[in-house]
N, C-alpha and C positions, 0 to 999 in steps of 0.2 A: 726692545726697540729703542728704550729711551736711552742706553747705555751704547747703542751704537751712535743714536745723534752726539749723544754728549761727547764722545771719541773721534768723531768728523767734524762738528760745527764747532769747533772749540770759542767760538764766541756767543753764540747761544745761549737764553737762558730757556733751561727746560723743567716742567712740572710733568712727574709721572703719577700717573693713578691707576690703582687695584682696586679692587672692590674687595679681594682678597686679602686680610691679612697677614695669610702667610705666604702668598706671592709676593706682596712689597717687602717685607721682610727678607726675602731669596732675594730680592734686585737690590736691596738695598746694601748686602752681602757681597754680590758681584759688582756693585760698583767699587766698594771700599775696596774689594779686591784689584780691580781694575785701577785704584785711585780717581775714580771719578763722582765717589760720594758729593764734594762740595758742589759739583756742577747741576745737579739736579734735586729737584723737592721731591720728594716721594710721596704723595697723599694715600689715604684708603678713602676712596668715595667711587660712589656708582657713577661711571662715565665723567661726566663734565661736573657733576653739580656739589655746587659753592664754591666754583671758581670764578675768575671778574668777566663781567660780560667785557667784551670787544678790547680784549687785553693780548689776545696770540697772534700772531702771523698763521702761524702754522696748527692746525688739529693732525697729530696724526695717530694712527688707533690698529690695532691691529686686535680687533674684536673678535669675539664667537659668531661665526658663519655658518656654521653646518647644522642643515638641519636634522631633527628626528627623524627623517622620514628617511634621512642619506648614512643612518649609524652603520647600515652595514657595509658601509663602502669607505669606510673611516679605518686606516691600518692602526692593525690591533696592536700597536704598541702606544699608542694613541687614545688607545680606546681604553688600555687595561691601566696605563700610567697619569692621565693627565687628567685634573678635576671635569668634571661633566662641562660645568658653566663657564671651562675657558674654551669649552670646542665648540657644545651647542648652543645655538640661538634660539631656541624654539623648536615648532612643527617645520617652518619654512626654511629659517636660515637665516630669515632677513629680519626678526623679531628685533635684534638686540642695535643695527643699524636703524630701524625704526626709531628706535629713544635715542640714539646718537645725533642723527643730520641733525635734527632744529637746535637743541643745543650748542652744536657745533658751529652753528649760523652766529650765533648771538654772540658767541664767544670769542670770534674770528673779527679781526682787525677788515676794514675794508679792501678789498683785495686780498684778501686771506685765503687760503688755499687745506681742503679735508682731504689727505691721502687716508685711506683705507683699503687694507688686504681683505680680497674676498675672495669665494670661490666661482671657479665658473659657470656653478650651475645657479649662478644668482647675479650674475651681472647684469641680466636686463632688468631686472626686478630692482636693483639698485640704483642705475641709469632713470630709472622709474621714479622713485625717491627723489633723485638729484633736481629735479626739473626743476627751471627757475634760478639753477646751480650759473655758472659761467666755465666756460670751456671743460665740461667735460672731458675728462682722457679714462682709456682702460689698456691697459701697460699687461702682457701677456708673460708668464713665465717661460725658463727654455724648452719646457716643451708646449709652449703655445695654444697653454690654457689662459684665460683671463685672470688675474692675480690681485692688480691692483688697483683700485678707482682713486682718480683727483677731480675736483673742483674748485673752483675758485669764485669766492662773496662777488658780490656786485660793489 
């Protein structure tokens, strides 16, 4: 994701985070590939933390949503290729957005805005989460599952 902003928003500055080091290492690759290494910091840390509080405009996160309970409904190229802890959240789905929103609060410039992809078997549960959030939006894919969550700091 952070390799598409940095190829659209070419005046952005962007920080990406893995928890994985040999995810950031793979983006780190495709950027240089892309020629977009300078434009983005590549951290390994869990979600937001020891980044500067109230330093982003933007959080945007494209976390593990699916939960255990939904594995077998997960396509199996998916299932047999991609690390566990980039797909699964937990039992629910919503575990790993759990540790995200409040961080993502503190982190966000006033008016600042959390896009997150989710699934749609966990949008209300998210919308849940958000409360307190400012304008609410859920952006549906083409075929007219729920995809996306934004909100926006107060």
């Amino acid at each position: 994701m952070a390799l598409v902003l940095a190829n659209e928003l070419l005046q952005a500055e962007i920080d990406a985070t893995h928890i994985s080091p040999a995810a950031r290492e793979i983006a780190r690759a495709n950027a240089a590939r892309l020629r977009l290494e300078n434009r983005i910091r590549f951290q390994q840390t869990d979600l937001l933390q020891g980044l500067d509080c109230g330093a982003f405009d933007f959080v945007v996160s494209n976390p593990p949503y699916v939960g255990e309970s939904e594995a077998d409904q997960v396509q199996l190229e998916v299932r047999k290729y991609e690390p566990r802890n980039a797909v699964f959240a937990g039992e629910t789905g919503v575990e790993v957005l759990e540790r995200l929103i409040p961080p993502a609060r503190e982190s966000l410039k006033p008016e600042g805005w959390l896009v997150m992809e989710i699934s749609g078997t966990i949008a209300d549960d998210v919308r849940k989460l958000l409360a307190g959030w400012n304008d609410v939006q859920v952006a549906n894919d083409l075929q007219g599952i729920p995809r996306v969550i934004a909100a926006r700091t107060t």
